[in-house]
KOLZALUM-65840 format. One record per residue (C-alpha): residue in one letter; residue number from 1; x, y, z. Coordinates in steps of 0.05 Angstrom, whole numbers, plus 5000, padded with zeros to 4 digits. Layout:
<rs>
<r><residuo>A</residuo><num>NUM</num><east>X</east><north>Y</north><up>Z</up></r>
...
</rs>
This chain:
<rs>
<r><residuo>X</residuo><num>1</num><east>8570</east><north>3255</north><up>2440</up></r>
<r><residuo>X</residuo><num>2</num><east>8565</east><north>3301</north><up>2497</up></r>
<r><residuo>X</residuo><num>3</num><east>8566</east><north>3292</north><up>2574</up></r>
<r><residuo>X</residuo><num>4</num><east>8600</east><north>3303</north><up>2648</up></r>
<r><residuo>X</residuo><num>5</num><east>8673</east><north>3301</north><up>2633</up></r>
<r><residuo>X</residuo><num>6</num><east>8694</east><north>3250</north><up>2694</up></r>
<r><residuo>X</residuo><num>7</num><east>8650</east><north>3206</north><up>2649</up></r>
<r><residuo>X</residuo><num>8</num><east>8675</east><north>3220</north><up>2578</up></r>
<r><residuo>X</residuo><num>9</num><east>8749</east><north>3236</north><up>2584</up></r>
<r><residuo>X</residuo><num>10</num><east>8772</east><north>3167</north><up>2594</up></r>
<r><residuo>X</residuo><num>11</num><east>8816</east><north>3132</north><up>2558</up></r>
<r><residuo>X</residuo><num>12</num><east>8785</east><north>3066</north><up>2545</up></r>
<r><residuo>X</residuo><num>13</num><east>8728</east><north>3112</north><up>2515</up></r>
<r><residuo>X</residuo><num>14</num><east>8764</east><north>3163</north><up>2474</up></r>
<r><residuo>X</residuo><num>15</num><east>8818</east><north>3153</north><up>2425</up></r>
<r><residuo>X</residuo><num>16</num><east>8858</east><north>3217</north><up>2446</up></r>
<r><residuo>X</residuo><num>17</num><east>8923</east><north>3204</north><up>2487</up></r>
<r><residuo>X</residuo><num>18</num><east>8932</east><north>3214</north><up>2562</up></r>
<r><residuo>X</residuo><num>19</num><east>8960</east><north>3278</north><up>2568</up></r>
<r><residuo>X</residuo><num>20</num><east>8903</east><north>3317</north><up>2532</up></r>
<r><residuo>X</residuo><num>21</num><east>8847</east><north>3277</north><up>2569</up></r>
<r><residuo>X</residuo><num>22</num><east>8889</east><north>3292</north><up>2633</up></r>
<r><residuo>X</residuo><num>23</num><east>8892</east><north>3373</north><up>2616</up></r>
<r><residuo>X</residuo><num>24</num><east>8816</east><north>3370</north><up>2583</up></r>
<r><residuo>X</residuo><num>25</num><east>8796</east><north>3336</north><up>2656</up></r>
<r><residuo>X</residuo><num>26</num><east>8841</east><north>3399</north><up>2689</up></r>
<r><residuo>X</residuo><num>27</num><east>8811</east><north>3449</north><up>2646</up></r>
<r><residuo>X</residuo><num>28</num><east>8739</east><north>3422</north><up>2659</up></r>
<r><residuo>X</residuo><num>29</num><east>8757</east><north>3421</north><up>2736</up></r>
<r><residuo>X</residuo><num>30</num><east>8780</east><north>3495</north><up>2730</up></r>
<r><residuo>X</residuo><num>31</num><east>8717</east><north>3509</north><up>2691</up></r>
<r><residuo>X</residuo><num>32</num><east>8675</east><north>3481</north><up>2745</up></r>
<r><residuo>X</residuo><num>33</num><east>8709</east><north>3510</north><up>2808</up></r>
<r><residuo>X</residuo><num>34</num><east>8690</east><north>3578</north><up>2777</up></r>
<r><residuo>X</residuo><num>35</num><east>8622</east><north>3563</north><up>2772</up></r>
<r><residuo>X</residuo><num>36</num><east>8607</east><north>3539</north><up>2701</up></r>
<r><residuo>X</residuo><num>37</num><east>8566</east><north>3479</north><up>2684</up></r>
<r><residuo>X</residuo><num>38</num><east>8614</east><north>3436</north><up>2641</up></r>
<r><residuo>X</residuo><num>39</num><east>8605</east><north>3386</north><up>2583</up></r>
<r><residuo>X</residuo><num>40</num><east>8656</east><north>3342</north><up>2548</up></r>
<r><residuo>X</residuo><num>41</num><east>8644</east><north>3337</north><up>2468</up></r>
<r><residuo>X</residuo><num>42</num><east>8675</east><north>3289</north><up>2433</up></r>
<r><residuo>X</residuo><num>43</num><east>8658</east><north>3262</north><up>2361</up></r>
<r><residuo>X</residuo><num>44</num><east>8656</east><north>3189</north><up>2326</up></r>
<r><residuo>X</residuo><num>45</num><east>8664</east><north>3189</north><up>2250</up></r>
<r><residuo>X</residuo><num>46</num><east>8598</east><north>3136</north><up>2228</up></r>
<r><residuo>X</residuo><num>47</num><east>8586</east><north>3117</north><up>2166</up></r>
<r><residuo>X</residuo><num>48</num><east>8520</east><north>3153</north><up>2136</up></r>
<r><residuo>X</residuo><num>49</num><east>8476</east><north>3078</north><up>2126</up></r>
<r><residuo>X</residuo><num>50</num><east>8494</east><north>3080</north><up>2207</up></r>
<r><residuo>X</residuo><num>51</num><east>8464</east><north>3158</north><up>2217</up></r>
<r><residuo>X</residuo><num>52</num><east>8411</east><north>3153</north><up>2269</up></r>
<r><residuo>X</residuo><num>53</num><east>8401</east><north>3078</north><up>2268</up></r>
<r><residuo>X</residuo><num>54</num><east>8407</east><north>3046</north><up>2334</up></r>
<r><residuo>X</residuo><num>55</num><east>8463</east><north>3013</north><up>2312</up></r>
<r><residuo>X</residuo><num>56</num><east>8487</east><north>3088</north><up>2300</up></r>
<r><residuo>X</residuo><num>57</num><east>8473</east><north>3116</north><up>2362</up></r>
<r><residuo>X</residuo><num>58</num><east>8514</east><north>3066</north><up>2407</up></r>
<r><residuo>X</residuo><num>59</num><east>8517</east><north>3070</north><up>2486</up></r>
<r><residuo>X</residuo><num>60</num><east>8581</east><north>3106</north><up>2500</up></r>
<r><residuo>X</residuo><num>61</num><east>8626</east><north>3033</north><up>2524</up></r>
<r><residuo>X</residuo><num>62</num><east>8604</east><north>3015</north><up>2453</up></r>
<r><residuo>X</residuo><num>63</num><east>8633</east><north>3074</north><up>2406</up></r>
<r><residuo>X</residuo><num>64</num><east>8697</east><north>3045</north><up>2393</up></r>
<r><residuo>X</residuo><num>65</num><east>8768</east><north>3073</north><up>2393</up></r>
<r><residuo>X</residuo><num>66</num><east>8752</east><north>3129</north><up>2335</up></r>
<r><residuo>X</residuo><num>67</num><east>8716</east><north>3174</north><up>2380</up></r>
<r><residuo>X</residuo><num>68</num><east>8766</east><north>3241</north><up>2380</up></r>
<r><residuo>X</residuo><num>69</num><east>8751</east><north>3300</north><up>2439</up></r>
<r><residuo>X</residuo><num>70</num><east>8729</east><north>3366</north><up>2408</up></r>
<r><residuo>X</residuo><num>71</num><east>8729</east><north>3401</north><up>2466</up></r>
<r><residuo>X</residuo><num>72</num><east>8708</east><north>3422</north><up>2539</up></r>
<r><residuo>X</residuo><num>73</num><east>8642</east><north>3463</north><up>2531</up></r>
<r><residuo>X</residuo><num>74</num><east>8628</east><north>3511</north><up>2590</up></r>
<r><residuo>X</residuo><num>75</num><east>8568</east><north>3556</north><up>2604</up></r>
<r><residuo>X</residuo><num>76</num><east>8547</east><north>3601</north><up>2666</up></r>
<r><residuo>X</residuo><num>77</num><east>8505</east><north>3557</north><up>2719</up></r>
<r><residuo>X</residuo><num>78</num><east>8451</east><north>3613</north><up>2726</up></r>
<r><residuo>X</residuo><num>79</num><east>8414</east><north>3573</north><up>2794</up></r>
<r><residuo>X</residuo><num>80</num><east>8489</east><north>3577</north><up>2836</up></r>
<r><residuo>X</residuo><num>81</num><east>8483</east><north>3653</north><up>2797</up></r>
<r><residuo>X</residuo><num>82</num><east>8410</east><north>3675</north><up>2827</up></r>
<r><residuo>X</residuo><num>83</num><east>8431</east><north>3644</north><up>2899</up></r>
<r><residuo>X</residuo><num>84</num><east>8491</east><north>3685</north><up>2904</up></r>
<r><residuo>X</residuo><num>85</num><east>8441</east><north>3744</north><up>2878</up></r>
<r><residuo>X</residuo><num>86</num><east>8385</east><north>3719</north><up>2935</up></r>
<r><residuo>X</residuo><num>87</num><east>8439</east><north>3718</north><up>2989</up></r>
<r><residuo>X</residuo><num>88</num><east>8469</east><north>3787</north><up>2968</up></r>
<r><residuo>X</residuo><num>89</num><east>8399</east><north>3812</north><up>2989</up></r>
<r><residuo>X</residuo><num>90</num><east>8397</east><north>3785</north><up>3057</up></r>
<r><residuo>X</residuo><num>91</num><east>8350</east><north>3717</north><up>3039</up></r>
<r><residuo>X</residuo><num>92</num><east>8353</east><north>3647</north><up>3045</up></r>
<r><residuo>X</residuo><num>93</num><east>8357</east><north>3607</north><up>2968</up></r>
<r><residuo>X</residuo><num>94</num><east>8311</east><north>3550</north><up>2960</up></r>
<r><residuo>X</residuo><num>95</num><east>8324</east><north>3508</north><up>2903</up></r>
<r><residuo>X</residuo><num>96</num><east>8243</east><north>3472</north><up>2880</up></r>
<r><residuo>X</residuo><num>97</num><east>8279</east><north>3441</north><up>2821</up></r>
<r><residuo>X</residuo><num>98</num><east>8285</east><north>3455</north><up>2747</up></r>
<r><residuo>X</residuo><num>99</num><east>8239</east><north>3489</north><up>2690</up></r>
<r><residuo>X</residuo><num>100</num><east>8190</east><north>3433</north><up>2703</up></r>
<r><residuo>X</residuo><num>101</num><east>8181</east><north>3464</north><up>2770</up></r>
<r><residuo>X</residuo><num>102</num><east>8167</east><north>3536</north><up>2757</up></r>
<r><residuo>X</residuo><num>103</num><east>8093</east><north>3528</north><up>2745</up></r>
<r><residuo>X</residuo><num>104</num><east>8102</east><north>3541</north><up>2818</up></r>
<r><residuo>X</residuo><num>105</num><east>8138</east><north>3604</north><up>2821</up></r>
<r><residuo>X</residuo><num>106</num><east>8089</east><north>3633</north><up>2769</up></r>
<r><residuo>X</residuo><num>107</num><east>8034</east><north>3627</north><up>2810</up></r>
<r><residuo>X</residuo><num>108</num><east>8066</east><north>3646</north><up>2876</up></r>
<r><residuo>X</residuo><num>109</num><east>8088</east><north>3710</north><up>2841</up></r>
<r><residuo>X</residuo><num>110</num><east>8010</east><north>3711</north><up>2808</up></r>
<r><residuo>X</residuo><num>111</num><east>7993</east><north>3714</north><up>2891</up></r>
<r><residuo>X</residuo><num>112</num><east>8042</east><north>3765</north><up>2895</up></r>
<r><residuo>X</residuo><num>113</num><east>8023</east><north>3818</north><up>2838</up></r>
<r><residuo>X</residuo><num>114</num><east>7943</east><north>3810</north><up>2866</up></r>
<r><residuo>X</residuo><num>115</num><east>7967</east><north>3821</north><up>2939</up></r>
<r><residuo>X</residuo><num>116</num><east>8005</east><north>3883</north><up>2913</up></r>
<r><residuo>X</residuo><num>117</num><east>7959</east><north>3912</north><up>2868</up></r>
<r><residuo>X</residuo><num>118</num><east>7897</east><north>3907</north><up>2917</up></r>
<r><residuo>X</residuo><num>119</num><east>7933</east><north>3935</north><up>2977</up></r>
<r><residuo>X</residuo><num>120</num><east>7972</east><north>3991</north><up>2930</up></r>
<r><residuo>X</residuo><num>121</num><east>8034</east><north>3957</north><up>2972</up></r>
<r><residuo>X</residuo><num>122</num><east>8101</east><north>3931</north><up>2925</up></r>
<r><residuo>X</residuo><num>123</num><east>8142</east><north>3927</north><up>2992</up></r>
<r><residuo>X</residuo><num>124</num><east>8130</east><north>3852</north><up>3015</up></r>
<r><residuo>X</residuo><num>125</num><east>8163</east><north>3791</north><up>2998</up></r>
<r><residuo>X</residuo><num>126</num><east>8143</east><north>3716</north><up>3006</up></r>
<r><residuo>X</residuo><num>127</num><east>8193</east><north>3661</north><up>3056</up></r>
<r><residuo>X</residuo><num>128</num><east>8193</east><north>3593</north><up>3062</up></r>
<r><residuo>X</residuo><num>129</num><east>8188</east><north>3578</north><up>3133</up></r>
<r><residuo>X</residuo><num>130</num><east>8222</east><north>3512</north><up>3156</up></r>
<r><residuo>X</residuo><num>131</num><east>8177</east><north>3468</north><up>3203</up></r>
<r><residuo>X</residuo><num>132</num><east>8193</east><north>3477</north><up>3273</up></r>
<r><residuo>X</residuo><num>133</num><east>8239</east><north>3412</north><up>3291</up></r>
<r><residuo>X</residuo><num>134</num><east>8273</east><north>3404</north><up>3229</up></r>
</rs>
């Protein structure tokens, strides 16, 4: 089991005591303050007739008191990464969402190549321009 540690390192939902829950949470709040996406792991011992059965796969308020934390997982957030990158160069971030978006940034960089290649003229850039008002 896997997810945000304010949700998983509780002690009604894992079996470890307070004061490692308390410096997981800590550790997970350092984590984040630096800039890492973080993830709480934890594990529940099943037996194997259980294995992927629905009954197997209970909602987390439904595990039980033998789920055990494995650890705080941490990796880079590369979005809050490429913004601080954007602003370094003097530009504005805008965030259109997650892989499901970037359809859109292939073409608008498609528009961009052409444009470039036609005029013999890599020096432009695209912006988003906020409506006037807003």
């Amino acid at each position: 089991m896997a997810g945000l540690p304010e949700v998983v390192l509780r002690p009604p939902l894992l079996a470890d005591g307070p004061d490692l829950l308390d410096r997981s949470a800590r550790h997970a709040m350092e984590l984040a303050r630096e800039g890492f996406r973080v993830l709480a792991v934890a594990r529940a011992d099943r037996p194997a007739e259980l294995a992927g059965t629905a009954s197997g796969t209970a909602a987390a308020g439904d595990m039980g008191r033998d789920v055990a934390l494995l650890a705080p997982v941490a990796r880079p957030d590369p979005p809050r990464r490429t913004a601080e990158l954007v602003r370094e160069f003097g530009w504005d971030p805008v965030d259109i969402g997650g892989i499901d978006a970037s359809h859109y940034l292939e073409a608008t960089c498609m528009v961009w190549v052409c444009s470039a290649m036609r005029n013999n003229d890599w020096n432009r850039a695209f912006k988003l321009l906020p409506k006037e008002g807003s």
